[in-house]
TORDO-668451 format. One line per 10 residues: number of its first residue (from 1); their letters; for each residue z, x, y of N, C-alpha, C. Coordinates in Angstrom, 2 decimals, always signed. Each point is the difference from the previous one (the first is absolute). Example, Ala and Ser with C-alpha at 12.3 -4.5 7.8 and 13.67 -1.06 7.14 Angstrom:
<sites>
1 = as = +7.80 +13.19 -5.69 +0.00 -0.89 +1.19 +0.00 +0.90 +1.20; -0.72 -0.35 +1.05 +0.06 +0.82 +1.19 +0.73 -0.77 +1.09
</sites>
This chain:
<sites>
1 = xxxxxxxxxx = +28.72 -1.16 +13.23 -0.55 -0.61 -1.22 +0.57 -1.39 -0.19; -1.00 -0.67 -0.18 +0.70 -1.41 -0.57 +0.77 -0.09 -1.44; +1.32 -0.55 +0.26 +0.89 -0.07 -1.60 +0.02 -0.33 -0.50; +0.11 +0.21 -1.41 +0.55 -0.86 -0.87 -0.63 -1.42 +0.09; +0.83 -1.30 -0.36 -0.96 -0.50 -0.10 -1.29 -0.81 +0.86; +0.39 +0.63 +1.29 -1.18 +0.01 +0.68 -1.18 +0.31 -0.77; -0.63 +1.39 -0.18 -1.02 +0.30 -0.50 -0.27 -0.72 -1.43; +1.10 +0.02 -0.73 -0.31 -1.10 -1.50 -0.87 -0.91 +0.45; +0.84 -1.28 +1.21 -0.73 -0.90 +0.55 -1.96 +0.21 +0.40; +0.51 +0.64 +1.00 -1.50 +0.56 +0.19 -1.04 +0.34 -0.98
11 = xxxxxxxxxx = +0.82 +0.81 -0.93 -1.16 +0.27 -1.11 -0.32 -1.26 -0.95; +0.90 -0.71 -0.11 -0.04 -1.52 -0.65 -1.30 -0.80 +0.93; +0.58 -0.23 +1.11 -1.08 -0.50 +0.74 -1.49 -0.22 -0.17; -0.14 +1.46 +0.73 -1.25 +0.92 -0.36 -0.58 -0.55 -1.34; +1.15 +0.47 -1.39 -1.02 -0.59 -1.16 -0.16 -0.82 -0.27; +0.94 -1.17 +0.40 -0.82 -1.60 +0.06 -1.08 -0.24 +0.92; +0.12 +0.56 +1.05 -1.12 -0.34 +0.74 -1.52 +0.32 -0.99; +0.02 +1.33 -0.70 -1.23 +0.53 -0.54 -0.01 -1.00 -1.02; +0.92 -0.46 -0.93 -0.23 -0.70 -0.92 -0.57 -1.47 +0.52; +0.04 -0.56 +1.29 -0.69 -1.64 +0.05 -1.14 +0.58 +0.72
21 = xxxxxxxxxx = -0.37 +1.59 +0.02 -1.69 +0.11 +0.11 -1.04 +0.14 -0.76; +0.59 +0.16 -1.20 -1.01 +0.17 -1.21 +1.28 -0.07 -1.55; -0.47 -0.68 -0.93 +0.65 +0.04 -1.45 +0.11 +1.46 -0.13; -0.68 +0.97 +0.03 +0.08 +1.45 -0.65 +1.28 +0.59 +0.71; +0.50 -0.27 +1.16 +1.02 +0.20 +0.77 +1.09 -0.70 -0.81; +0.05 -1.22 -0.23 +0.98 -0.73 -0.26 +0.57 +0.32 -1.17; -1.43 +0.80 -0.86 +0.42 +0.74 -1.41 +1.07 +1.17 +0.15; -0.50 +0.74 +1.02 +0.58 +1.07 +0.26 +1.46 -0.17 +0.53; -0.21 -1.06 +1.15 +1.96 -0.54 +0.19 +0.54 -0.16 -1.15; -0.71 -0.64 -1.21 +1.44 -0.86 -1.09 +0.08 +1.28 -0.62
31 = xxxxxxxxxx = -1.02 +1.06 -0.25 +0.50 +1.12 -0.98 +1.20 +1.05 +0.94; -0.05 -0.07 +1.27 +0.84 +0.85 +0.62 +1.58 -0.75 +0.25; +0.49 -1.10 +0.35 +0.26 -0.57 +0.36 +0.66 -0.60 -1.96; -0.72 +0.14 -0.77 +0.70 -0.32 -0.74 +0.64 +0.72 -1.15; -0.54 +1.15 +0.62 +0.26 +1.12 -1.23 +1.43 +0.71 +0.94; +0.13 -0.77 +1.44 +1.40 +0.66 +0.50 +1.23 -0.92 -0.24; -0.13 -0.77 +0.07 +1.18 -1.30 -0.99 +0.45 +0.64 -0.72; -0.49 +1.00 -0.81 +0.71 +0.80 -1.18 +0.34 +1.69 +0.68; -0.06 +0.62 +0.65 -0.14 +1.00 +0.15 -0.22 +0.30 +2.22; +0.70 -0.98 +0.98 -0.06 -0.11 +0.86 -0.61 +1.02 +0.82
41 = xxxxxxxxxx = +1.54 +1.02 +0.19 +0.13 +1.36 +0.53 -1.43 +0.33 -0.56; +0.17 +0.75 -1.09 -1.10 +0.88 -0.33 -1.53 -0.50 +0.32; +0.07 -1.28 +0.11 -1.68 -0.33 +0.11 +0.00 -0.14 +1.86; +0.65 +0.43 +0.72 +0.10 +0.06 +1.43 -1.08 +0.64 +0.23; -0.48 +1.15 -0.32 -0.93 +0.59 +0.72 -1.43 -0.56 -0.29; -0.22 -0.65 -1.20 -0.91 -0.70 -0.25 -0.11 -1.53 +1.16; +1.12 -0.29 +0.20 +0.01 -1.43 +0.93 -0.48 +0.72 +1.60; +0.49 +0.76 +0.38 +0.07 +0.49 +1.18 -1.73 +1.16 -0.09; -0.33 +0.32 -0.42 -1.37 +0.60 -0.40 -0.78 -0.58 +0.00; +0.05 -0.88 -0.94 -1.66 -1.36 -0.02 -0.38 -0.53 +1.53
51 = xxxxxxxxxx = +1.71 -0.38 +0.58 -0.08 -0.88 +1.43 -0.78 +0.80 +0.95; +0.38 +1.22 +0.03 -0.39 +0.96 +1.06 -1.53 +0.93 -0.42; -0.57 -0.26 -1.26 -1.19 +0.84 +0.12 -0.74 -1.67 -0.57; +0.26 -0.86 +0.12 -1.26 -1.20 -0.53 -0.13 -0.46 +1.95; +1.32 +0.25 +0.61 -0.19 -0.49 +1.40 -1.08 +1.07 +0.66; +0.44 +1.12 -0.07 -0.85 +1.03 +0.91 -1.88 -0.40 -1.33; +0.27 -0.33 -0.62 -1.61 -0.35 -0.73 -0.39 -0.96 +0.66; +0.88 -1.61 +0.06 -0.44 -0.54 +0.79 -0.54 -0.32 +1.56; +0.45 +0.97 +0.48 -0.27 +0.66 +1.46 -1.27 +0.05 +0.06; -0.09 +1.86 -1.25 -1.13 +0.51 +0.04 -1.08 -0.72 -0.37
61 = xxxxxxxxxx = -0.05 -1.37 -1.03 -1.41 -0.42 -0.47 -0.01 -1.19 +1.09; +1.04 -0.47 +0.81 -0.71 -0.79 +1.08 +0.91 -1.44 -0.30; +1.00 -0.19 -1.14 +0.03 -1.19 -0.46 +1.40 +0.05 +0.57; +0.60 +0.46 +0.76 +0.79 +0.06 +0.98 -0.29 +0.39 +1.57; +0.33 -0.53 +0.99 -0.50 +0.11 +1.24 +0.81 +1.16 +0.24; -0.87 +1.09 +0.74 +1.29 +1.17 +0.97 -0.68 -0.14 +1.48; +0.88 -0.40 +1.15 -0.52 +0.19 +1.14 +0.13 +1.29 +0.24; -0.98 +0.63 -0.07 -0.25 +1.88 +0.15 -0.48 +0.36 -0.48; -0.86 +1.03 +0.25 -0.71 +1.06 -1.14 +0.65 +0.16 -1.37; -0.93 -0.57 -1.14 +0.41 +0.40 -1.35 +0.38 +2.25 +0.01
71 = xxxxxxxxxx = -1.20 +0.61 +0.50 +0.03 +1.10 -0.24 +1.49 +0.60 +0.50; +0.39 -0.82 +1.52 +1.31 +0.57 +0.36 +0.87 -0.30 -0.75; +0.23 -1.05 -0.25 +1.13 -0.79 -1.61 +0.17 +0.86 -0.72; -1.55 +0.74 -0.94 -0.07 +0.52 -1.27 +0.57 +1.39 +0.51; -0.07 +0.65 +0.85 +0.20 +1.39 +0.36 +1.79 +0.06 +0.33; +0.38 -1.13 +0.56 +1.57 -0.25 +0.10 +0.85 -0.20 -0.81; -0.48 -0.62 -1.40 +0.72 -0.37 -0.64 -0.43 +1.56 -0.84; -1.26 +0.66 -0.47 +0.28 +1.21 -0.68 +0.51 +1.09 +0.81; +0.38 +0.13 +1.41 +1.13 +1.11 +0.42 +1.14 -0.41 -0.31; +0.64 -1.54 +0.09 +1.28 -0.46 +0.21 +0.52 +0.66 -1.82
81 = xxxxxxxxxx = -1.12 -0.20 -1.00 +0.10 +0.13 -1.39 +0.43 +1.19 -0.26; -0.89 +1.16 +0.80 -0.25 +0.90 -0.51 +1.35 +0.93 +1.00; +0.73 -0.65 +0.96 +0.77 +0.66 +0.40 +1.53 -0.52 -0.26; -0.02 -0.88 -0.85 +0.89 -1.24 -0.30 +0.93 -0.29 +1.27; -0.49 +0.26 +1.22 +0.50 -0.58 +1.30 -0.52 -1.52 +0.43; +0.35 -0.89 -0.26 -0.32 -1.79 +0.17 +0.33 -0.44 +1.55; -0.89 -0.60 +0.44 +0.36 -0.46 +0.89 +0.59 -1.69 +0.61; +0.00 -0.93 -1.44 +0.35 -0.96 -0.52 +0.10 -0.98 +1.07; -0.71 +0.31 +0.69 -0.71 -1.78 +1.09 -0.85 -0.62 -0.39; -0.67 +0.18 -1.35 -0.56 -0.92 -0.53 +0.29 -0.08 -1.62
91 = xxxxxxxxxx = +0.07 -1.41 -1.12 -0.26 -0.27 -0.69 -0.26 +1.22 -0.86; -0.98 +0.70 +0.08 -0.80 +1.05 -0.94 +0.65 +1.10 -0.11; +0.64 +0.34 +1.24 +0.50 +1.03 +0.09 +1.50 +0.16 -0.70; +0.79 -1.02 +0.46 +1.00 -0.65 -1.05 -0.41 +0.54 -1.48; -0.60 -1.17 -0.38 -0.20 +0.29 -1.56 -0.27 +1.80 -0.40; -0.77 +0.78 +1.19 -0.52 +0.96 -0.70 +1.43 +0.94 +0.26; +0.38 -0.46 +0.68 +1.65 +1.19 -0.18 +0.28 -0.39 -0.91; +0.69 -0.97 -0.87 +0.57 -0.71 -0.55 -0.23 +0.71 -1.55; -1.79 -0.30 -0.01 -0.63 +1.13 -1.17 -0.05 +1.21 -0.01; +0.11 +1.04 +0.84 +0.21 +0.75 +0.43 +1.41 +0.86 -0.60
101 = xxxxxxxxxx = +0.62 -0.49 +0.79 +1.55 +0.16 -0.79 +0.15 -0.52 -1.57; -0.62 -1.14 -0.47 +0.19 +0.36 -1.38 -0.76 +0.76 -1.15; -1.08 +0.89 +0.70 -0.70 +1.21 -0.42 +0.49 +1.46 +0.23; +1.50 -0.13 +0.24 +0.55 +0.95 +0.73 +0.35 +1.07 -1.60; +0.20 -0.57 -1.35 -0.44 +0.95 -0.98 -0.90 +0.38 -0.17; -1.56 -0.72 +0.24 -1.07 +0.20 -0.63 -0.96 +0.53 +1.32; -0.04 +1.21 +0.36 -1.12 +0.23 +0.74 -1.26 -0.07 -0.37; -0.08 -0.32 -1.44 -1.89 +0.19 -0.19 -0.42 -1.42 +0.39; +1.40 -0.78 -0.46 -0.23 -1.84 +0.40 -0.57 -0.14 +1.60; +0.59 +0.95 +0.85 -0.18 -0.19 +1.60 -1.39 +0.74 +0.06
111 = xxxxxxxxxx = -0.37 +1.07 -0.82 -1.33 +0.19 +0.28 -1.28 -0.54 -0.92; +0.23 -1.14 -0.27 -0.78 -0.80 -0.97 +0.06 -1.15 +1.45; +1.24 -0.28 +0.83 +0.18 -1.17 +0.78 -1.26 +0.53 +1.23; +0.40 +1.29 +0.39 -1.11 +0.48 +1.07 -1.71 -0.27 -0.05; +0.04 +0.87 -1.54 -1.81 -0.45 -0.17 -0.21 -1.23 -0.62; +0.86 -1.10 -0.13 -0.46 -1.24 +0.02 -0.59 -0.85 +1.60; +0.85 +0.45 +0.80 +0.01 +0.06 +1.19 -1.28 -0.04 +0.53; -0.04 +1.12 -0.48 -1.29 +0.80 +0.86 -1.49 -0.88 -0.45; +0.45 -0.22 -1.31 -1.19 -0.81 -1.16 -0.31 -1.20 +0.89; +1.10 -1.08 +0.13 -0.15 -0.85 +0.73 -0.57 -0.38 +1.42
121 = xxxxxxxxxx = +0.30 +1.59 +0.75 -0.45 -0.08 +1.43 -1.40 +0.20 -0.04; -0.75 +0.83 -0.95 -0.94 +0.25 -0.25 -1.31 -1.68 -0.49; +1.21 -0.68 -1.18 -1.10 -1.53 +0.57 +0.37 -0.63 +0.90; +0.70 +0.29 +1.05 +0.06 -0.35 +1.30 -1.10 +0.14 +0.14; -0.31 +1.59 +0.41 -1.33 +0.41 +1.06 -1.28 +0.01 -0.88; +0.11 -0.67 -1.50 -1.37 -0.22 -0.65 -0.13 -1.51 +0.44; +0.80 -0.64 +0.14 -0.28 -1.83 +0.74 -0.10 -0.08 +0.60; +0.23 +0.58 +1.09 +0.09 -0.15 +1.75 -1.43 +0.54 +0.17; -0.66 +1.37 -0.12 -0.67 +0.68 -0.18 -1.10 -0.14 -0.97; -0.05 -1.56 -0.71 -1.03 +0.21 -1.40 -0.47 +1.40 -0.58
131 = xxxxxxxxxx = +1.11 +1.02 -0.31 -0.76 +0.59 -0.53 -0.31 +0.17 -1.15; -1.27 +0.83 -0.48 -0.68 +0.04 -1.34 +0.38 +1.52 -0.53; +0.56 +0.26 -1.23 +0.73 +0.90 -0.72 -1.08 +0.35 -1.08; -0.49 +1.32 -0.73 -0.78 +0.99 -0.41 +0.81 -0.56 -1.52; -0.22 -0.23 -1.46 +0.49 -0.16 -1.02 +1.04 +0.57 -0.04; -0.51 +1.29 +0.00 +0.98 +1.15 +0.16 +1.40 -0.35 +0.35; +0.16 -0.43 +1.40 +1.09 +0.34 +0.99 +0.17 -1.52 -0.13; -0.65 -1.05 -0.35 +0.73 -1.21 -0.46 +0.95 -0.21 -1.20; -0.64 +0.44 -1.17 +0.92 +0.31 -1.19 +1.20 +0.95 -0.08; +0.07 +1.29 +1.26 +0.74 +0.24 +0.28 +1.57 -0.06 +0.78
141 = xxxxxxxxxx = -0.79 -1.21 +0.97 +0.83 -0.79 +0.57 +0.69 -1.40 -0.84; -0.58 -0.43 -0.74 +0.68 -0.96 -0.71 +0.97 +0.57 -1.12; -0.46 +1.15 -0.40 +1.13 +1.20 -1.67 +1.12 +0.02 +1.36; -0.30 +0.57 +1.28 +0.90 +0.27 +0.90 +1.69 -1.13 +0.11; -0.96 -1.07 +0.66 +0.58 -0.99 +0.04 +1.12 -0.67 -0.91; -0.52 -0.20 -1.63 +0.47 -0.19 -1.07 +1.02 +0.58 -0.39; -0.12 +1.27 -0.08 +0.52 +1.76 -0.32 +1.74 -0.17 +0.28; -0.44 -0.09 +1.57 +1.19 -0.52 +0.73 +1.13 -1.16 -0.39; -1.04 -0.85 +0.16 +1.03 -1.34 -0.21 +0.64 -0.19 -1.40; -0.89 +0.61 -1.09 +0.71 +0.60 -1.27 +1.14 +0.38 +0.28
151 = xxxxxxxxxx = +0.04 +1.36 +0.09 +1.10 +0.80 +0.42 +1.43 -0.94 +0.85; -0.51 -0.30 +0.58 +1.04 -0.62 +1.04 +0.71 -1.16 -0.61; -0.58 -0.67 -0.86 +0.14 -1.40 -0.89 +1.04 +1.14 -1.35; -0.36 +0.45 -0.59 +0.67 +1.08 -0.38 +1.65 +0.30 +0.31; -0.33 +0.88 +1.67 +1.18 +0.83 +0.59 +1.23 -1.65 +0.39; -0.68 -0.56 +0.12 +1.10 -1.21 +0.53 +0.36 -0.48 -1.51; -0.41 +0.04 -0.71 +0.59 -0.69 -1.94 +0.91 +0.43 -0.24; +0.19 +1.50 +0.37 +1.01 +1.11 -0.23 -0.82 +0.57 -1.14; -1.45 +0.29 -0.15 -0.13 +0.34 -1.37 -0.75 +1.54 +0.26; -0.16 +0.78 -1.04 -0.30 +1.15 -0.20 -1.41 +0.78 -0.22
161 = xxxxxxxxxx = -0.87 -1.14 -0.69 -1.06 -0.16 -0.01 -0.93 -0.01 +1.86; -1.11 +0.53 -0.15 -0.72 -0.02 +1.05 -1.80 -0.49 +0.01; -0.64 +0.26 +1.26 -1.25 -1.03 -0.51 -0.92 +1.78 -0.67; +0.38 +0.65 +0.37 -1.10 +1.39 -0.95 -0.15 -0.11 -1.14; +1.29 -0.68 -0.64 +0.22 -0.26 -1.67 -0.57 -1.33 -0.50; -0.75 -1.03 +0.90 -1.00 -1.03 -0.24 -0.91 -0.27 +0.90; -0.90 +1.13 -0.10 -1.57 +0.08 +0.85 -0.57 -1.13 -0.47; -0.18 -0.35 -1.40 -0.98 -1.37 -0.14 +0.64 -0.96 +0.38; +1.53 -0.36 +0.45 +0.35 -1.37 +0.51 -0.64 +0.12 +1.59; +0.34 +1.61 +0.75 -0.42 -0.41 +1.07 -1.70 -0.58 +0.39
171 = xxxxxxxxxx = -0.28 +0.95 -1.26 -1.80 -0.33 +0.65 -0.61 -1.44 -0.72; +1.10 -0.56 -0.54 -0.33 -1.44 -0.40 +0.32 -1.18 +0.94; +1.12 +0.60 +0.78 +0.64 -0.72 +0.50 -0.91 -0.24 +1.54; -0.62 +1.05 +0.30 -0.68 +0.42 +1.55 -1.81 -0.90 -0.10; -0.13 -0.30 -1.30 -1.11 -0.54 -0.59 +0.47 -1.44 +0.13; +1.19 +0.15 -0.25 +0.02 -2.06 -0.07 +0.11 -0.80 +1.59; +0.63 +1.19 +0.82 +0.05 -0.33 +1.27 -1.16 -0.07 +0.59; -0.75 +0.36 -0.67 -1.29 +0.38 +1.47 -0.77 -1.61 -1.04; -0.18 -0.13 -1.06 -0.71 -1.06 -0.52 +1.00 -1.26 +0.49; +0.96 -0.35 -0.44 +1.01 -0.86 +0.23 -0.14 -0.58 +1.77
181 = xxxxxxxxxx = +0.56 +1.14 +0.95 -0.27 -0.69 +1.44 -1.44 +0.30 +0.69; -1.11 +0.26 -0.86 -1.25 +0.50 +0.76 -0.53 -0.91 +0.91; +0.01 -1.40 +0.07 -0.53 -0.80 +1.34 +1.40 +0.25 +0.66; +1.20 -0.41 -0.32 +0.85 -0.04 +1.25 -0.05 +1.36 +0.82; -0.36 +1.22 -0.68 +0.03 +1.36 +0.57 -1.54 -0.20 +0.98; -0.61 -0.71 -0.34 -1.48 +0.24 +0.78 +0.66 -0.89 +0.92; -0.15 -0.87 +0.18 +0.36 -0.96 +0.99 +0.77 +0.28 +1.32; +1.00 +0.91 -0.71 +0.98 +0.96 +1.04 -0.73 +1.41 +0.67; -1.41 +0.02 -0.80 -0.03 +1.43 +0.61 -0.17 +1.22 -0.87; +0.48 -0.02 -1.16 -0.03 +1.44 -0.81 -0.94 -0.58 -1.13
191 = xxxxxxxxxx = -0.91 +1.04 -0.31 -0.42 -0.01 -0.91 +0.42 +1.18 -1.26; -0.17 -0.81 -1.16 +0.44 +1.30 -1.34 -1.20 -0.10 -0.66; -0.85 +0.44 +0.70 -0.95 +0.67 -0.81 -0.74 +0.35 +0.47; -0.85 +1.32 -0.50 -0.64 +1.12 +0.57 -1.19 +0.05 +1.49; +0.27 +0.38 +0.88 -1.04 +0.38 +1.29 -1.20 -0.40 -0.62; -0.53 +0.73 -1.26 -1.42 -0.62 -0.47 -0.49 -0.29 -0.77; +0.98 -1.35 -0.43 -0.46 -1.02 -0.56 +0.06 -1.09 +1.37; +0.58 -0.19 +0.90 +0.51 -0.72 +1.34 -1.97 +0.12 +0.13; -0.06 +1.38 +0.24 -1.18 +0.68 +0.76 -1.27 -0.85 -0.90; +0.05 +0.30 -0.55 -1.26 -0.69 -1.69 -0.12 -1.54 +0.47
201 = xxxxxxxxxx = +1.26 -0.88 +0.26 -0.05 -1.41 -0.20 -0.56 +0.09 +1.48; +0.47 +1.11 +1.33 -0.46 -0.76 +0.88 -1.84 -0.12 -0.19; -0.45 +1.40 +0.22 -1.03 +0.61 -0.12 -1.04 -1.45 -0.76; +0.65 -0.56 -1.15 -0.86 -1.05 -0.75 -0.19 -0.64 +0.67; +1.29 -0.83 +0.89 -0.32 -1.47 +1.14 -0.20 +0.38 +1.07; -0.36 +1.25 +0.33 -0.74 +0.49 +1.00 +1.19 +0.13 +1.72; +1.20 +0.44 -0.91 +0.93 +0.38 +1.14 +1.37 -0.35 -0.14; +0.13 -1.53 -0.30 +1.01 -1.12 +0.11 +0.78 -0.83 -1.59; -0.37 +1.36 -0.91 +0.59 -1.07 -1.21 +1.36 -0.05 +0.06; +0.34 -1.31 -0.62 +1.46 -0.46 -0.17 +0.49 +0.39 -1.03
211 = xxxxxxxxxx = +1.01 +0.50 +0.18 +0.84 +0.74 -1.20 +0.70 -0.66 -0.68; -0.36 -0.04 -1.24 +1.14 -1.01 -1.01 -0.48 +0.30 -1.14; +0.74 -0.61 -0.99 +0.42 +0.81 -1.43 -1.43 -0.33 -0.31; -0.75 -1.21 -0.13 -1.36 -0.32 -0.01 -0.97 +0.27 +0.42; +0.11 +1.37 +1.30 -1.18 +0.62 +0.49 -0.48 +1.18 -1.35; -1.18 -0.26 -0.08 -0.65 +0.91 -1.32 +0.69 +1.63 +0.13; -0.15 +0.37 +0.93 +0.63 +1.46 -0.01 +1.47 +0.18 -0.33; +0.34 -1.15 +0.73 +1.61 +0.19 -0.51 +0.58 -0.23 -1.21; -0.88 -1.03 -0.44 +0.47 -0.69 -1.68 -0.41 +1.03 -0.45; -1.09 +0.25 -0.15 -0.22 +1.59 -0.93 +0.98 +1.45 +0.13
221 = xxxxxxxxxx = +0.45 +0.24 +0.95 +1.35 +0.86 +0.35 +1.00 -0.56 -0.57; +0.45 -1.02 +0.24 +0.94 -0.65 -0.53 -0.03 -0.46 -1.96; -1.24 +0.05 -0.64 +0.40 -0.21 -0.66 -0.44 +1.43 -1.10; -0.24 +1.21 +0.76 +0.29 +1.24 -0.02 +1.67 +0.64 -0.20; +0.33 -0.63 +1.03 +2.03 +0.36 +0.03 +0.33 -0.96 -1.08; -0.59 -1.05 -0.15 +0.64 -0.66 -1.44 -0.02 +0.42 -1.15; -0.54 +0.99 -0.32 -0.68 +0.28 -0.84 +0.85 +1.62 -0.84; +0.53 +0.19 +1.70 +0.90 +1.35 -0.56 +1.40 -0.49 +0.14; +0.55 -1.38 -0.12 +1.08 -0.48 +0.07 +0.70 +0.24 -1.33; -0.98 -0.64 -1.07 +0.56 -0.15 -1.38 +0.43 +1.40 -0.42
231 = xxxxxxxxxx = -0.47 +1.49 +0.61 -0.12 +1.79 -0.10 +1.92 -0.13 +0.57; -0.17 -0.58 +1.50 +1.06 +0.23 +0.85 +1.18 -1.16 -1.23; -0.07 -1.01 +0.09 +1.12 -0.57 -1.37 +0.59 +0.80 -0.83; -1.12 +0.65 -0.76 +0.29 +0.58 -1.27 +1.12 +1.25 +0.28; -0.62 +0.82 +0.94 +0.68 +1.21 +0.51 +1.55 -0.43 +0.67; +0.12 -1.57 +0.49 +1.24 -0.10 +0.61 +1.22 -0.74 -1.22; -1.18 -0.30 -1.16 +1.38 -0.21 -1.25 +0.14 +1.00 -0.79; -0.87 +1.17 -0.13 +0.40 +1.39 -0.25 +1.15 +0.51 +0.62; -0.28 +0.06 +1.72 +1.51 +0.36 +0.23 +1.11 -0.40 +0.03; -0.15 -1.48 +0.09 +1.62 -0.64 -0.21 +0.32 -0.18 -1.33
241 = xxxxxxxxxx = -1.19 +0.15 -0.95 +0.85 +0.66 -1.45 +0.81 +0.60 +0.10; -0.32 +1.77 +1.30 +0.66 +0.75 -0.44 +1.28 +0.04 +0.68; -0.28 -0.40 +1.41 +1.31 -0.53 +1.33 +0.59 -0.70 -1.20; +0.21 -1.17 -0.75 +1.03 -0.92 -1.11 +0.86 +1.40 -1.01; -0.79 +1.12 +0.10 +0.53 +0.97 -1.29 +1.55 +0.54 +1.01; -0.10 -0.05 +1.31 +0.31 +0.58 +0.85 +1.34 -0.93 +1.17; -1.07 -0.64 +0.07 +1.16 -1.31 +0.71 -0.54 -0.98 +0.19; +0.75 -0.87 -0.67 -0.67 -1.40 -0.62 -0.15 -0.78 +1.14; +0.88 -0.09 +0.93 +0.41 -1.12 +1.01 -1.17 +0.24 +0.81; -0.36 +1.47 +0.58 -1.70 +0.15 +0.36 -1.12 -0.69 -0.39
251 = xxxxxxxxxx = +0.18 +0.27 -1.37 -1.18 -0.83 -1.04 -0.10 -0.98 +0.41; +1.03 -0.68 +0.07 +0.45 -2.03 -0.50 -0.67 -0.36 +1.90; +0.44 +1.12 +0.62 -0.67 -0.48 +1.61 -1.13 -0.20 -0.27; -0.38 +1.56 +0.50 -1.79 -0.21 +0.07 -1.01 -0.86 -1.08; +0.93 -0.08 -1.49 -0.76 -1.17 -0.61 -0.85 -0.91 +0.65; +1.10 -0.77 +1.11 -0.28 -1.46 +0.32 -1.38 +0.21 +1.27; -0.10 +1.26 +0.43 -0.69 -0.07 +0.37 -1.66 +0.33 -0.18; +0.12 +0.92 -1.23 -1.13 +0.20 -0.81 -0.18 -1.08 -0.71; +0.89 -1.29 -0.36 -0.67 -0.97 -1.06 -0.46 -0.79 +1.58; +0.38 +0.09 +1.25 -0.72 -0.94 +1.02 -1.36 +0.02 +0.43
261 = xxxxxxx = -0.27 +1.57 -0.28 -1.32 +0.58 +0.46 -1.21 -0.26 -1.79; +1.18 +0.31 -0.74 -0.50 -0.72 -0.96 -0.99 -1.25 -0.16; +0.78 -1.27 +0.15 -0.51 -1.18 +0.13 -0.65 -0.46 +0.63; -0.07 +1.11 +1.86 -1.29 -0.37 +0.84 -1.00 +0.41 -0.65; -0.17 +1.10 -1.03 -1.43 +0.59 -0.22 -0.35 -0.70 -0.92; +0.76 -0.74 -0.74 -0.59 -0.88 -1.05 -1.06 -1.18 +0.40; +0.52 -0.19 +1.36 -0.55 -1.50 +0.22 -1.59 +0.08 +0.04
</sites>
């Protein structure tokens, strides 16, 4: 395993690097990064976590180069996880011992780390693969996705609270993602939204329509999910009413991120 402050380094790295690829990154460095100035140690697993599951994301959506099969990557890094045996010749693998060991109280944290995993490898093989997802098993995959990274955002806080106890943050939150990056997600390959509405827009231009928030089928889907956002809000300040009755420091988190999803739906 790499030590001490080896891996700090590394995980430092790593999150500057994500932060000069996009502002939303850079948000995410100053809140991690600055909420450990006060509280070092304890926010470790949060520093060493972000590095190692935003890297294996960046793999999987392409915005990192891997010379090799993504599928072999994704299948290596969930045995190395799931057997907490590392083989630490690369970067990823590093970090994921690193997290690993500081989930060594929280096993539900390591199995929230697995099916994130799996979430991710999965828009691997929906980009690589264009594939087209049934409502169904799309909305399921995005609660999936969310569910997780809740939880895990959570297990690294040190907090007590979990994502079952704020269903409307997650399904608000899985709504802002798919509206928020919907051309950069097409562009790469995945689409978030349904087999047939895809099917409807082609069928109109007679095979070949272009997918974007402005294709008639999609704006109308899309402004369908908008529509049950303000439902999904309401239900996610119901529960952190009740998470605040319970443990505040939960509350005061996920706040910032329900007033973020907030302000996208306003616009």
């Amino acid at each position: 395993m790499k030590r001490g402050s080896g891996v700090e380094w590394l995980s430092f790295a790593e999150s500057l690097r994500f932060a000069r690829r996009h502002r939303r990154y850079f948000g995410i460095f100053l809140v991690i990064y600055g909420r450990s100035l006060l509280r070092w140690r304890k926010m470790h697993a949060a520093r060493v976590g972000y590095a190692f599951l935003q890297l294996f994301d960046d793999y999987m959506d392409g915005d990192r180069t891997w010379d090799g099969s993504l599928d072999a990557l994704a299948a290596r890094m969930q045995a190395e996880w799931d057997s907490g045996v590392f083989a630490e010749d690369i970067p990823l693998s590093q970090l994921g011992e690193a997290f690993w060991k500081e989930l060594e109280a929280a096993p539900e944290g390591r199995t929230d780390v697995y099916a994130l995993l799996q979430a991710m490898h999965f828009d691997s093989q929906r980009r690589v693969q264009r594939l087209l997802l049934d409502e169904q098993t799309l909305h399921a995959h995005l609660h999936r996705t969310f569910y997780h990274s809740v939880d895990i955002l959570l297990v690294v806080s040190g907090l007590q609270t979990r994502a079952r106890e704020v269903p409307g943050l997650v399904k608000a939150l899985a709504w802002c993602s798919v509206v928020r990056d919907f051309d950069d997600d097409v562009a790469a390959g995945i689409i978030n939204v349904p087999q047939k509405v895809v099917e409807a827009a082609r069928l109109r231009e007679g095979g070949s329509a272009t997918i974007t928030t402005h294709t008639p089928e999609v704006a109308a889907w899309l402004n369908e999910e908008h529509a049950k956002v303000k439902e999904h809000l309401e239900q996610a300040h119901a529960n952190l009413t009740e998470v605040s009755t319970k443990e505040p420091e939960a509350a005061k988190l996920l706040r910032v991120f329900q007033k973020s999803v907030e302000k996208y739906a306003s616009r």
